[in-house]
Backbone of each chain as ProteinMPNN parsed JSONL, in Angstrom:
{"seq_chain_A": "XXXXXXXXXXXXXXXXXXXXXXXXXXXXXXXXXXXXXXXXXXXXXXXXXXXXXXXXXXXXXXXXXXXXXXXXXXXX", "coords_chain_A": {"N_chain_A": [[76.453, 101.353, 84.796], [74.422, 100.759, 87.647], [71.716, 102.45, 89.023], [71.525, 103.316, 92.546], [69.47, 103.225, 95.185], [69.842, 102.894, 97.879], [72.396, 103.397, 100.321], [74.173, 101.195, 102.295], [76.684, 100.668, 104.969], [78.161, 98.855, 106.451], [80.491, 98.42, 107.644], [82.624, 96.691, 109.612], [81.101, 95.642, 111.303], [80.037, 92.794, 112.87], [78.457, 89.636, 112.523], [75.253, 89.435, 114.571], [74.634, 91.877, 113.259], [75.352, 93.237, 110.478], [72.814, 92.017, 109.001], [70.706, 92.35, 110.34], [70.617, 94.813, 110.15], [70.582, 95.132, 107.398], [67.64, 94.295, 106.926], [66.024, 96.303, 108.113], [66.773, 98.527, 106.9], [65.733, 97.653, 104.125], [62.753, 96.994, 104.691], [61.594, 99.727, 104.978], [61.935, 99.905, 101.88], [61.06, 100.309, 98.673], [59.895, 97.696, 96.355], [61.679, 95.998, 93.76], [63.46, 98.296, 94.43], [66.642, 99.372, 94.328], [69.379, 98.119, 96.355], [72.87, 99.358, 98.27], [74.965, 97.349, 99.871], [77.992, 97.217, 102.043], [80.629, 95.264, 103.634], [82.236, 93.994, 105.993], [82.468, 91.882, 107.826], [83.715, 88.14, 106.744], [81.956, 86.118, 107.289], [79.345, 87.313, 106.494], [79.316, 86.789, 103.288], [78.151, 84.396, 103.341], [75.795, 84.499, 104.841], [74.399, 86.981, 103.141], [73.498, 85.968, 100.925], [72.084, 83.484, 102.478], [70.078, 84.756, 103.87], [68.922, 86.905, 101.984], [67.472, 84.4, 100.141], [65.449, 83.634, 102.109], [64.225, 85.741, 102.445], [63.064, 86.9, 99.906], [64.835, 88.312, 98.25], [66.93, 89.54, 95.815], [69.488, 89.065, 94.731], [71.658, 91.089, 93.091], [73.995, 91.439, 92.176], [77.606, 90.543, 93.282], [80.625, 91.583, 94.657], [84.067, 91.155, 95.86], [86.782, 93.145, 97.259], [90.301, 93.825, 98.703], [89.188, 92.841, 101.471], [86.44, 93.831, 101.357], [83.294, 93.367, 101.026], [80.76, 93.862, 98.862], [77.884, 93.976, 97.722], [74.916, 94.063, 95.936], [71.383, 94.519, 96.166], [68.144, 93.244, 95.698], [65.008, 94.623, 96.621], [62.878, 92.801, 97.181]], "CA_chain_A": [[76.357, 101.465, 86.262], [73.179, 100.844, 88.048], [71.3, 103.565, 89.906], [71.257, 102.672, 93.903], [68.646, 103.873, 95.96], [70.181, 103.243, 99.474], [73.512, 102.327, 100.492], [74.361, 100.609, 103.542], [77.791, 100.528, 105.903], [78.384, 97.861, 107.228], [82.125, 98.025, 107.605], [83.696, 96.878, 110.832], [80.036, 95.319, 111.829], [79.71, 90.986, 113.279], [77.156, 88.788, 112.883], [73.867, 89.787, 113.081], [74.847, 93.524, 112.925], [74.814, 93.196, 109.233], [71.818, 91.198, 108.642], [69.4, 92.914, 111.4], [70.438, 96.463, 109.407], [69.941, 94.579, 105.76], [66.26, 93.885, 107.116], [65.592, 97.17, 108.812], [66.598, 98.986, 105.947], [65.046, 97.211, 103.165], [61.902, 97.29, 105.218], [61.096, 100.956, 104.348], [62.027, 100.619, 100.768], [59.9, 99.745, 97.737], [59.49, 96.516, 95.629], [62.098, 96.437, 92.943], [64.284, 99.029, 94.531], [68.314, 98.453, 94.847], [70.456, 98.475, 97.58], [74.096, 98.301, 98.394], [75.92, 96.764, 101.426], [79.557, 96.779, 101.909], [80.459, 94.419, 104.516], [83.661, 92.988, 106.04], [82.651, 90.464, 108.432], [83.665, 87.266, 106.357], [80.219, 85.516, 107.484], [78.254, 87.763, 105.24], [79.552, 86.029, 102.252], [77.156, 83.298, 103.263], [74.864, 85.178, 105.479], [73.031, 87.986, 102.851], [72.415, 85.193, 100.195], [70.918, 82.984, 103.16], [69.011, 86.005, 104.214], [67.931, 87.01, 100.617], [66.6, 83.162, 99.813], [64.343, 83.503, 102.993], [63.306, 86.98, 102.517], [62.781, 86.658, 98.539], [65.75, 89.235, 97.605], [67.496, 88.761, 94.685], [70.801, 89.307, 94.691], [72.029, 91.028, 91.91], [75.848, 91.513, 91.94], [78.953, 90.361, 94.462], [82.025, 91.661, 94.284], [84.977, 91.856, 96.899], [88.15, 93.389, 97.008], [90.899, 94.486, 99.826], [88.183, 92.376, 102.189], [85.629, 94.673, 101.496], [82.463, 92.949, 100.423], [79.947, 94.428, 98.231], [76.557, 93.406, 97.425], [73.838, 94.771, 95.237], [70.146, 93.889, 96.637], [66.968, 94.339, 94.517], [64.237, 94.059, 96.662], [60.969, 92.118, 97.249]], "C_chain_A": [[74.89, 101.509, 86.683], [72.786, 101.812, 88.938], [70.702, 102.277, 91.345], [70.346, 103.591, 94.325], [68.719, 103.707, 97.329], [71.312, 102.559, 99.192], [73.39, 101.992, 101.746], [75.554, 100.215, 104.139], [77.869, 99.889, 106.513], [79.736, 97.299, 107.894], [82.317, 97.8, 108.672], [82.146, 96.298, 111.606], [80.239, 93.49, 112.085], [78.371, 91.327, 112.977], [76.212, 89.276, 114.535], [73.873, 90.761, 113.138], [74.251, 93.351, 111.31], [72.964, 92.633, 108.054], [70.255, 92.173, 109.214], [69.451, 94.679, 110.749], [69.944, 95.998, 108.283], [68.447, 94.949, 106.271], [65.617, 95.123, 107.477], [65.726, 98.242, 107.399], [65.854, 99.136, 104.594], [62.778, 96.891, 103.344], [60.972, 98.459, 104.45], [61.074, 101.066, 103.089], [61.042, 100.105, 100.21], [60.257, 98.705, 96.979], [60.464, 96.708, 94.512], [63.201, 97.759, 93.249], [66.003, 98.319, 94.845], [69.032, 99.195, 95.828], [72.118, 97.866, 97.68], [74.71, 98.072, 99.548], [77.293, 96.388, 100.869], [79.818, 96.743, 103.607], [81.556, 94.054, 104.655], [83.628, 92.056, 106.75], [82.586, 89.176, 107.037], [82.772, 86.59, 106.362], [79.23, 85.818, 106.782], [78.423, 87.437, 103.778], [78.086, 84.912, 102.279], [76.314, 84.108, 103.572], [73.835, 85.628, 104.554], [72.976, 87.061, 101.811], [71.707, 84.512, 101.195], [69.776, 83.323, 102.847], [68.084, 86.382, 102.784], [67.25, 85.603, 100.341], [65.53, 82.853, 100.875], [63.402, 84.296, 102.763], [62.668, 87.415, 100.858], [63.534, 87.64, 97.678], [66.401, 88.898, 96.603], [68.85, 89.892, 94.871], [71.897, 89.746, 93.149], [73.817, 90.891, 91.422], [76.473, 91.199, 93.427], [79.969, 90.21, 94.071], [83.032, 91.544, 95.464], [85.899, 91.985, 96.289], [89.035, 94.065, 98.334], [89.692, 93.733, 101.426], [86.975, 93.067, 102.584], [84.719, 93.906, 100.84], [81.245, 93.523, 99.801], [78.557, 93.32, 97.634], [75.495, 94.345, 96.629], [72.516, 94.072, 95.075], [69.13, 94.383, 95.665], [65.943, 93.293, 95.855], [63.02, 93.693, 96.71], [59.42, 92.615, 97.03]], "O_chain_A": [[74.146, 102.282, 86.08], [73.646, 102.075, 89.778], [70.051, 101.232, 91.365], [70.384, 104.738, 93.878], [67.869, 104.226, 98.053], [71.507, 101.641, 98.395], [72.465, 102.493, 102.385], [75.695, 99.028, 103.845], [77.584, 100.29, 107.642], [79.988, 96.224, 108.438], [82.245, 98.872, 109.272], [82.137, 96.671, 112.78], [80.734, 92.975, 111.082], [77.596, 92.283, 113.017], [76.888, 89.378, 115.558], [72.687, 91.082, 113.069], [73.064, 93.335, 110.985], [72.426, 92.874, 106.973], [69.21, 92.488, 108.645], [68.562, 95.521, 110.87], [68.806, 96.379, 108.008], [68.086, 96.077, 105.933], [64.435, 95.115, 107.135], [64.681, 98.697, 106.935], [65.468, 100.171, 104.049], [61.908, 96.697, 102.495], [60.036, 98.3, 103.666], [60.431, 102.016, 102.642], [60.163, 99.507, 100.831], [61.477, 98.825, 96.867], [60.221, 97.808, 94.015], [63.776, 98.213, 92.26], [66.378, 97.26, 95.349], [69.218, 100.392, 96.045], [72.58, 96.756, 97.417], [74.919, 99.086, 100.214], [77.679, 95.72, 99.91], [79.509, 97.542, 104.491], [82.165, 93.707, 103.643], [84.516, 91.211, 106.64], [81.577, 89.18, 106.332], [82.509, 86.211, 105.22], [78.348, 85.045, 106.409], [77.552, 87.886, 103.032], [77.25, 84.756, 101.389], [75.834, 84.686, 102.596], [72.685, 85.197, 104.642], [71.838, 87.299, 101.407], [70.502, 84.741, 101.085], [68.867, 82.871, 102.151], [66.883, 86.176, 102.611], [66.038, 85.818, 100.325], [64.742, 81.931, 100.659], [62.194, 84.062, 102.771], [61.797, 88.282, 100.785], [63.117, 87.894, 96.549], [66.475, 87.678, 96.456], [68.969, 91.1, 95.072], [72.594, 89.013, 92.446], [74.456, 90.338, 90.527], [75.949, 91.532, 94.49], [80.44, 89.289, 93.404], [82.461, 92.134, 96.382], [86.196, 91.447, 95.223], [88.394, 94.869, 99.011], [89.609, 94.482, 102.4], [86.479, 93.036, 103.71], [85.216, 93.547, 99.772], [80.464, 93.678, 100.74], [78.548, 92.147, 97.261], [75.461, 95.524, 96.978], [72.328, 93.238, 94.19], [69.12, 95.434, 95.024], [65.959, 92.083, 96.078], [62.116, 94.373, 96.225], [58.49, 91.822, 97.183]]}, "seq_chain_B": "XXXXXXXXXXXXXXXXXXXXXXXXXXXXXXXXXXXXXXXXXXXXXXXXXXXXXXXXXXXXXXXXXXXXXXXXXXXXXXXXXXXXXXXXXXXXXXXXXXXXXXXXXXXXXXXXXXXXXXXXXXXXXXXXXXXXXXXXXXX", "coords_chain_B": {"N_chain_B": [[52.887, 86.683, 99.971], [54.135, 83.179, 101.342], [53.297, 81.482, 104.31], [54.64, 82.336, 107.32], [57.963, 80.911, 108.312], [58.81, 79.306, 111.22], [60.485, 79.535, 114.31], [61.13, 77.596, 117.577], [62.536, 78.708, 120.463], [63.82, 76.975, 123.286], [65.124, 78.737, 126.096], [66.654, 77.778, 128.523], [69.305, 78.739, 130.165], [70.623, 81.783, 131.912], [72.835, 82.872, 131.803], [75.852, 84.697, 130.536], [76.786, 83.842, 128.311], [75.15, 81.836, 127.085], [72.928, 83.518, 126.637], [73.961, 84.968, 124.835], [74.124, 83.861, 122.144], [71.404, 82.886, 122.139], [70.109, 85.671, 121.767], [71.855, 86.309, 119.376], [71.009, 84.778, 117.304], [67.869, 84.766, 117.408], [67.41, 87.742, 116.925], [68.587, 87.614, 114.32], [66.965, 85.161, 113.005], [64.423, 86.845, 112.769], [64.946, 88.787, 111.051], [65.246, 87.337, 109.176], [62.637, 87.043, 108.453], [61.675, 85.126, 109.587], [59.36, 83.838, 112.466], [59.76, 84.069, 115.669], [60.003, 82.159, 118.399], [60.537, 82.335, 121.633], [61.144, 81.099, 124.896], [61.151, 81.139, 128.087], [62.653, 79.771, 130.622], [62.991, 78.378, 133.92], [66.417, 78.865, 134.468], [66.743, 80.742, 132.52], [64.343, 82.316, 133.34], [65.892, 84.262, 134.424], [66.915, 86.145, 132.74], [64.786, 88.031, 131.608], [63.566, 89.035, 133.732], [63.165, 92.504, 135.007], [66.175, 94.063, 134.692], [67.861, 92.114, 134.572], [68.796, 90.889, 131.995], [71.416, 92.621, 132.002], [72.349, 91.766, 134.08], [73.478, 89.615, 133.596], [76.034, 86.666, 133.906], [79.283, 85.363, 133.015], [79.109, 81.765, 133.313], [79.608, 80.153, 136.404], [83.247, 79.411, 137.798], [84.164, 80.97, 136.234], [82.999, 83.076, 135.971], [83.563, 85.331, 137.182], [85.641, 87.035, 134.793], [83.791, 88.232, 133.726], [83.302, 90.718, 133.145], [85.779, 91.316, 131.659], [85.286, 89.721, 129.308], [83.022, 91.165, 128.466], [83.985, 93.601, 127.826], [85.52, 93.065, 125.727], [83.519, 92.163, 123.71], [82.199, 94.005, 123.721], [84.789, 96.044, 122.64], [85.044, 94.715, 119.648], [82.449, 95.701, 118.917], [79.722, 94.359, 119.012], [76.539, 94.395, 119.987], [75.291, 94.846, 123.328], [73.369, 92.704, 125.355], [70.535, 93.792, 126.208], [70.276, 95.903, 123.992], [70.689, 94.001, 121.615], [67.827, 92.073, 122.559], [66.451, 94.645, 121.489], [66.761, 94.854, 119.244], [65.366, 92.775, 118.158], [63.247, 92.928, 118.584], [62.094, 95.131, 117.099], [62.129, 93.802, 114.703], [59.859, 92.723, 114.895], [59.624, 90.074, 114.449], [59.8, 88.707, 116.972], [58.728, 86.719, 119.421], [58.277, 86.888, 123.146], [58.305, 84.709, 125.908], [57.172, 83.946, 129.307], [58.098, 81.479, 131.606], [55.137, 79.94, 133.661], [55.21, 78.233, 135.547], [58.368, 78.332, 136.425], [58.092, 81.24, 137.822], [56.386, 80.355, 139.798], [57.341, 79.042, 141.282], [60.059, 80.529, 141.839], [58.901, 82.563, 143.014], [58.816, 84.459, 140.861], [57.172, 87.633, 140.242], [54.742, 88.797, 137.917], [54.532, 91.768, 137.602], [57.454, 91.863, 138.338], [58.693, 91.148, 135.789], [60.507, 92.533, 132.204], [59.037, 94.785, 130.05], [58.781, 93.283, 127.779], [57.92, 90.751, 127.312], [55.973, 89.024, 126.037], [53.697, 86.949, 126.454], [52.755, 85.101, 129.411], [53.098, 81.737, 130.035], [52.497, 77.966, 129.713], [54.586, 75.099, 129.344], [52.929, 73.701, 127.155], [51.479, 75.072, 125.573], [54.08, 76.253, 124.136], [55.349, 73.969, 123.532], [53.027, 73.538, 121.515], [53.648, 75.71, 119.596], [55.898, 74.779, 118.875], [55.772, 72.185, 117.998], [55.205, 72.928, 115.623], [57.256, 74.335, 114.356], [59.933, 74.679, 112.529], [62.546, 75.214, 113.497], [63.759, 74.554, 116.07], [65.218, 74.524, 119.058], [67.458, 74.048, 122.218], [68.362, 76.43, 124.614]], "CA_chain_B": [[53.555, 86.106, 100.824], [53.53, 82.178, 101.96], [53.124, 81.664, 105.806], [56.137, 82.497, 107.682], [58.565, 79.7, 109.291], [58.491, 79.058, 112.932], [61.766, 79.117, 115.35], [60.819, 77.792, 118.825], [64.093, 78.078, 121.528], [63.876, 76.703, 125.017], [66.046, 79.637, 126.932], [67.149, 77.336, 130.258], [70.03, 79.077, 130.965], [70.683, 82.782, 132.3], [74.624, 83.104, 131.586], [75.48, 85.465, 129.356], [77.538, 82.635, 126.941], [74.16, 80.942, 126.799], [71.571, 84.72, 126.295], [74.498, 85.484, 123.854], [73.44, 82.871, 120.783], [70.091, 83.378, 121.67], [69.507, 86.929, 121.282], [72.01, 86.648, 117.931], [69.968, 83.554, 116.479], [66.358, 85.382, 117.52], [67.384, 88.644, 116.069], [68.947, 87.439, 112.932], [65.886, 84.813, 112.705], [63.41, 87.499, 112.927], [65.77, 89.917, 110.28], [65.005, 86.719, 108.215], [61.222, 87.335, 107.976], [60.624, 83.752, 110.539], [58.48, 84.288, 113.537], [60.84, 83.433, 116.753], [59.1, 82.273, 119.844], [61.626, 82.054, 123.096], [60.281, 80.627, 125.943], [62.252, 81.809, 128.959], [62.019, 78.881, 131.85], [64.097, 77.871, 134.906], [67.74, 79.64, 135.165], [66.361, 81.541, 131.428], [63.926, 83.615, 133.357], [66.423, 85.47, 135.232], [66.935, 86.828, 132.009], [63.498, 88.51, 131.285], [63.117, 89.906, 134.412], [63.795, 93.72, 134.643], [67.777, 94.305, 134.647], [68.209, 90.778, 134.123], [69.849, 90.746, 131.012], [72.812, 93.699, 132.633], [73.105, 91.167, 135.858], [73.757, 88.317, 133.345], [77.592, 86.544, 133.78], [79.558, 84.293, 132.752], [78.878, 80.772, 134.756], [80.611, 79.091, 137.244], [83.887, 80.044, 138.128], [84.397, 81.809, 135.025], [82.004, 84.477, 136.201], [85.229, 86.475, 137.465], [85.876, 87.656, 133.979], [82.352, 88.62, 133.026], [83.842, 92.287, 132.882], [86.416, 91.17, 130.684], [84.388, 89.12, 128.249], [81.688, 92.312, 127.916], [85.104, 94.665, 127.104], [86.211, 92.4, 124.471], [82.213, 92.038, 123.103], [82.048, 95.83, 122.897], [85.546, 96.427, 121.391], [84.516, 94.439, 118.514], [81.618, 96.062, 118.381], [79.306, 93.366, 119.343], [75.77, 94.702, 120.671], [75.273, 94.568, 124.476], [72.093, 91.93, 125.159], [70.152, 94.817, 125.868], [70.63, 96.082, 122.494], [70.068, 92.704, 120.92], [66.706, 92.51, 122.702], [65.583, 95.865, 121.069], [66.759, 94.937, 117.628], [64.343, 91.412, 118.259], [61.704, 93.347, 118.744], [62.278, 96.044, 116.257], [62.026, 92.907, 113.194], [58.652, 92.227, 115.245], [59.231, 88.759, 114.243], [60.267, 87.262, 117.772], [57.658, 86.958, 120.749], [58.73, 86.203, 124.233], [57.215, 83.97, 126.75], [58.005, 83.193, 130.315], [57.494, 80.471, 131.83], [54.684, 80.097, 134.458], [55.861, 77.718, 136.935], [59.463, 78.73, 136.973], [57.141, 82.191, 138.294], [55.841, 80.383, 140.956], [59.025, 78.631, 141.685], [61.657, 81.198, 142.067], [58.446, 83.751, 143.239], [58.978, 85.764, 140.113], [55.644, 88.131, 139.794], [54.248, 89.806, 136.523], [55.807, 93.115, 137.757], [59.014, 91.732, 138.218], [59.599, 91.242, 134.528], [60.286, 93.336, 131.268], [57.948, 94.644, 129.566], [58.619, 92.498, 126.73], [57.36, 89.78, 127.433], [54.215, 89.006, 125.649], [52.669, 86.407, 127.292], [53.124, 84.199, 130.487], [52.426, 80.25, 129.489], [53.379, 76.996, 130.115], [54.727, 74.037, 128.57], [52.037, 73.176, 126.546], [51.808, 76.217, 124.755], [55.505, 76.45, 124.028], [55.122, 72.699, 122.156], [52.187, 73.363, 120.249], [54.577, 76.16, 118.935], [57.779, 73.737, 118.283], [55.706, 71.362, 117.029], [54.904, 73.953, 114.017], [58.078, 74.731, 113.819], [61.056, 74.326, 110.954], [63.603, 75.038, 113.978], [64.048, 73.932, 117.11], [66.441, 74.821, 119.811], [67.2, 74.272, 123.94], [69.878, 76.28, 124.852]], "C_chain_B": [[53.321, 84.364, 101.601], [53.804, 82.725, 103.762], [54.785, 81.667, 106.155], [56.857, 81.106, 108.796], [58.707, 79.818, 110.379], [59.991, 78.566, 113.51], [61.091, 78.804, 116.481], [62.42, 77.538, 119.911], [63.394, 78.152, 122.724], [65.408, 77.523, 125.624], [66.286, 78.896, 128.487], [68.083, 77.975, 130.755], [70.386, 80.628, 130.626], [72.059, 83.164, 132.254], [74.865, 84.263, 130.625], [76.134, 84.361, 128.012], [76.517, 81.93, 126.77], [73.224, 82.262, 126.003], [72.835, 85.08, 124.652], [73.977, 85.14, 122.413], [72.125, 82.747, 120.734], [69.174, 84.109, 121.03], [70.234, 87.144, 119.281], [71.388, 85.527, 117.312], [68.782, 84.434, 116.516], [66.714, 86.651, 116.928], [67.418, 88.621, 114.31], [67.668, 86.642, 112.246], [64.481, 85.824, 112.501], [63.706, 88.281, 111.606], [65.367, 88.683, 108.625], [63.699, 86.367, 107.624], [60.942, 86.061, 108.676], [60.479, 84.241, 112.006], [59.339, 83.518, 114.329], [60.016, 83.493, 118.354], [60.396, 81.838, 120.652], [60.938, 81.998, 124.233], [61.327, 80.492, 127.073], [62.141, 80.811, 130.282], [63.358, 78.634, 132.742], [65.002, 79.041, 135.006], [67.417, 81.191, 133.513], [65.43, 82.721, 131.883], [64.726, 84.536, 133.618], [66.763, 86.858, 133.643], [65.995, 87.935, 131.144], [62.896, 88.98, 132.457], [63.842, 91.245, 134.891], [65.342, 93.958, 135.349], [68.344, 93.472, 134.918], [68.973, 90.711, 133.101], [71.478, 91.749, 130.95], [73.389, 92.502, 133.708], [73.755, 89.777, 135.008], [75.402, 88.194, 133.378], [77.644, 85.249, 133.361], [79.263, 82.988, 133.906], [80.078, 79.877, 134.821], [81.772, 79.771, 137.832], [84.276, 81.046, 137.224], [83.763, 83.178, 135.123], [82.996, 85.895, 136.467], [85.677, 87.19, 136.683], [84.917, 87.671, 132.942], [82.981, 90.195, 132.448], [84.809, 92.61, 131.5], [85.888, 90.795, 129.655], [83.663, 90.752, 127.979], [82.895, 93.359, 127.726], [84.988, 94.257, 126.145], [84.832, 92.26, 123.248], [82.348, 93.627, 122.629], [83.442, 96.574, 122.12], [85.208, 96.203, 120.009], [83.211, 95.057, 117.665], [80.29, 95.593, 118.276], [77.833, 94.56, 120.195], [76.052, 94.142, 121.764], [74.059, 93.569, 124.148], [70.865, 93.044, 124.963], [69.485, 95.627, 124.466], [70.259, 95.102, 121.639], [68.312, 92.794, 120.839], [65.714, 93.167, 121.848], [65.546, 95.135, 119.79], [66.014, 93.516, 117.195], [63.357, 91.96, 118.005], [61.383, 94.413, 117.528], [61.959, 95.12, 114.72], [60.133, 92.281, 113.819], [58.132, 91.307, 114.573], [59.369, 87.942, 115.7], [59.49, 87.771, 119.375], [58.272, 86.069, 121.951], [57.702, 85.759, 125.205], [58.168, 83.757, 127.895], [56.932, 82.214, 130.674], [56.419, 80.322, 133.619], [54.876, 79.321, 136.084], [57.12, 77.874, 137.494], [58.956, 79.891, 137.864], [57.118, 81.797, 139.644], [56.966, 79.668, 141.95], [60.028, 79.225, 142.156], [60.787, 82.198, 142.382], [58.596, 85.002, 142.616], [56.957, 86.473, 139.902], [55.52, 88.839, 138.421], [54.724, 90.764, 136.154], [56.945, 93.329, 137.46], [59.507, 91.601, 136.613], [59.28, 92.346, 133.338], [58.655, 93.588, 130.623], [57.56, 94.172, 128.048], [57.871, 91.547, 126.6], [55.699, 90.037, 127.127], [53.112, 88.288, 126.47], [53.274, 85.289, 128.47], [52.568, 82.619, 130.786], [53.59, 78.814, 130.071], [54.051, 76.247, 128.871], [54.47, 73.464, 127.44], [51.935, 74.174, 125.385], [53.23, 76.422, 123.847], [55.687, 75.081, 122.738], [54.287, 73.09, 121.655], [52.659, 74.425, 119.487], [55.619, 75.424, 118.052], [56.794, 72.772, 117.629], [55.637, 71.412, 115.594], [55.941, 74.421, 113.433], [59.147, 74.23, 113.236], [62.409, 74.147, 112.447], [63.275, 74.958, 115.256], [65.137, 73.982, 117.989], [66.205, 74.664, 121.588], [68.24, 74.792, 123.693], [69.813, 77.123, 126.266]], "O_chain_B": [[52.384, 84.263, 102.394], [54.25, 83.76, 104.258], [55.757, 81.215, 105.55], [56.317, 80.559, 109.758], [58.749, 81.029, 110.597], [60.53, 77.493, 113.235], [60.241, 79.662, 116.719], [63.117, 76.53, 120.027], [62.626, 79.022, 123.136], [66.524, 77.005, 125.588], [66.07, 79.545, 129.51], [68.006, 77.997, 131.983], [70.484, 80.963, 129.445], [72.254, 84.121, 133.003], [73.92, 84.688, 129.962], [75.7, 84.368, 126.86], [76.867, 80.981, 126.069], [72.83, 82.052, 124.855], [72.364, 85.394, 123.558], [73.496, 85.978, 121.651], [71.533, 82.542, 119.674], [68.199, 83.886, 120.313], [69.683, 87.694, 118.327], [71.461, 85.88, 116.135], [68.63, 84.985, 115.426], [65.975, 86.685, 115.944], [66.762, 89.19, 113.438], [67.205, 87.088, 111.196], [63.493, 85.282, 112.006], [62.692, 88.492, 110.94], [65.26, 89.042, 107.453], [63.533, 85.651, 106.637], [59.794, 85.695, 108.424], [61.321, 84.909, 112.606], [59.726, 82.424, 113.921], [59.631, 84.403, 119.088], [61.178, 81.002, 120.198], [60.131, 82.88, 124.526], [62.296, 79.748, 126.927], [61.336, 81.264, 131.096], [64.512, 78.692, 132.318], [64.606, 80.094, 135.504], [67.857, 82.338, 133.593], [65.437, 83.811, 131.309], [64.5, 85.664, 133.179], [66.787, 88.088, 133.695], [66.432, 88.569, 130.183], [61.73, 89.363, 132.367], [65.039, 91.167, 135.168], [65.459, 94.003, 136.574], [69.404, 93.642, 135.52], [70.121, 90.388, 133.404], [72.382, 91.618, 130.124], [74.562, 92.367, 134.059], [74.437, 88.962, 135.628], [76.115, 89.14, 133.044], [76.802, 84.356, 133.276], [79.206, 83.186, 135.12], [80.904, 79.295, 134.118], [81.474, 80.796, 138.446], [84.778, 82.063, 137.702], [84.025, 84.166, 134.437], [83.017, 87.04, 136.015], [86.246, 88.172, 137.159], [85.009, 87.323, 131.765], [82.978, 90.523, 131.262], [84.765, 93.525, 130.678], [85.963, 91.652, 128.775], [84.115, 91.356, 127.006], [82.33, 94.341, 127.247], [84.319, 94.92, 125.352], [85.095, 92.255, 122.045], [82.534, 94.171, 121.54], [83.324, 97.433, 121.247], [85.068, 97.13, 119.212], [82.945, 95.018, 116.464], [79.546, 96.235, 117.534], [78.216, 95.467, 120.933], [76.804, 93.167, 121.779], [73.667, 93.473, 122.985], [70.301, 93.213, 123.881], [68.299, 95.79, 124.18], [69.392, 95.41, 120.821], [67.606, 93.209, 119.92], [64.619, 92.73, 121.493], [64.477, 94.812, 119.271], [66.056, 93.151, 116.02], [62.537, 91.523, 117.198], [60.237, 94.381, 117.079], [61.59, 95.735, 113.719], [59.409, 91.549, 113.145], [56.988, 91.228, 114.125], [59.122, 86.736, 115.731], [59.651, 88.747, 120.108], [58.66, 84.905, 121.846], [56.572, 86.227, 125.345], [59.371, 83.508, 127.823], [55.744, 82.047, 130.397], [57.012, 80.603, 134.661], [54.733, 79.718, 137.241], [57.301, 77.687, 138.697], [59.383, 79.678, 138.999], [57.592, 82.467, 140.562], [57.23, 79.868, 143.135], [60.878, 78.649, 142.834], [61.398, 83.252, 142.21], [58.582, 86.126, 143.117], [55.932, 85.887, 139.553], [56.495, 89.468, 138.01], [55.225, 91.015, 135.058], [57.512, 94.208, 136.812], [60.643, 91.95, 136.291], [58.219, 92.969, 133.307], [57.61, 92.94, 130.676], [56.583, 94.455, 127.354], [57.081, 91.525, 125.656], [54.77, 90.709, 127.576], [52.076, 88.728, 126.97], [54.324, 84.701, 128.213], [51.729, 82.376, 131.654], [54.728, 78.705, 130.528], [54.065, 76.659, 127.711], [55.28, 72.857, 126.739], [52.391, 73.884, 124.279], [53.072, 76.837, 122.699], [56.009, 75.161, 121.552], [54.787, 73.183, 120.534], [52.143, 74.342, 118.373], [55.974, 75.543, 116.879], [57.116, 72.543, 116.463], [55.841, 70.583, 114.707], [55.91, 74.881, 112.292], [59.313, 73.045, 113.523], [63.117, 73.141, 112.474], [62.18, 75.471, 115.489], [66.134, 73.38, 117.589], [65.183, 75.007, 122.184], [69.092, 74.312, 122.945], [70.838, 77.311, 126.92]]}, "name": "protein", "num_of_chains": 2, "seq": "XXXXXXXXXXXXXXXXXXXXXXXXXXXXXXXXXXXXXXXXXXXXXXXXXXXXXXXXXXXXXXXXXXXXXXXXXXXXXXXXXXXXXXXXXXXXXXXXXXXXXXXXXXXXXXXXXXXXXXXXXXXXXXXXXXXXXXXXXXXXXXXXXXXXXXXXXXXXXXXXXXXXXXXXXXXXXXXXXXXXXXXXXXXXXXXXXXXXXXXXXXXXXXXXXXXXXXX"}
């Protein structure tokens, strides 16, 4: 199991809710730190890789289940 | 870091079904680390001048169920414009511009608008933006 250093709620959030918190959050953190977002708008499937290939995030894990989307950010 | 990519949108219209895709394109563009210039001209200023973006409705006859539309936005959960706005400015990637002859046109003054607005330019300005830029938008 990987150690997280922020999570992030995104449940029950649209387009660009999710995206405009990703950014605001990951903002404050440090270089190499991980984050997780769990997400149900369907759009963020595409959306936080977009978003990570602009912003230079690397995307380490995506899982869903029950339409709950999970993500595990490392970033920049 | 390389240089950051360039959005320029032409804001012509003051509706809210038009400020709607603006403010979520310019937020999310900004959330994406590219610099978002919006250039607010014609029926777009009304939207940049103070409690402009509350007075915005749907257009035409459709305006009648502006009330309804902004229920159904905030059930979902949907920022108000308002709200949008902030969270533009908050990625302090996306700079607003109005436009100077719509100004002298529709007698908007300096006063009259937010205090967002960075700078007050024309035309010219606005292209030598878009021409730099990756995206491109009138809406």
């Amino acid at each position: 199991m990987v150690n997280i250093d922020v999570e992030l709620d995104c449940k029950g959030m649209y387009c660009p809710m999710p995206i405009v918190k990703l950014k605001k959050a990951t903002k404050i953190m440090e270089s190499g730190q991980l984050l997780k977002l769990v997400a149900t708008d369907p759009g963020s499937v595409r959306d936080v890789p977009a978003w990570a290939k602009k912003t230079g995030a690397e995307i380490i894990e995506t899982t869903e289940s029950d339409g709950e989307y999970e993500f595990i950010i490392k970033v920049s | 870091m390389t240089e950051k990519m360039k959005h320029a949108y032409v804001v012509h219209s003051g509706t809210l079904d038009k400020l709607y895709p603006v403010f979520m394109l310019a937020s999310t563009g900004g959330a994406m680390d590219a610099e978002v210039h919006l250039f607010f001209t014609f029926w777009g200023l009304d939207a940049v001048k103070k409690g402009g973006l509350d007075k915005a409705k749907l257009p035409g006859i459709m305006s009648v169920g502006t009330g309804m539309m902004k229920g159904k936005i905030k059930k979902v959960g949907v920022p108000s414009l308002p709200e949008l706005l902030k969270m533009c400015r908050d990625t302090e990637n996306v700079k607003i511009y109005a436009c100077s002859t719509t100004m002298a046109m529709m007698d908007v003054k300096e006063e009259d608008l937010i205090d967002e607005v960075d700078e007050i330019v024309g035309a010219a300005t606005f292209l030598d933006l878009a021409m730099d830029a990756q995206v491109q938008m009138f809406i």
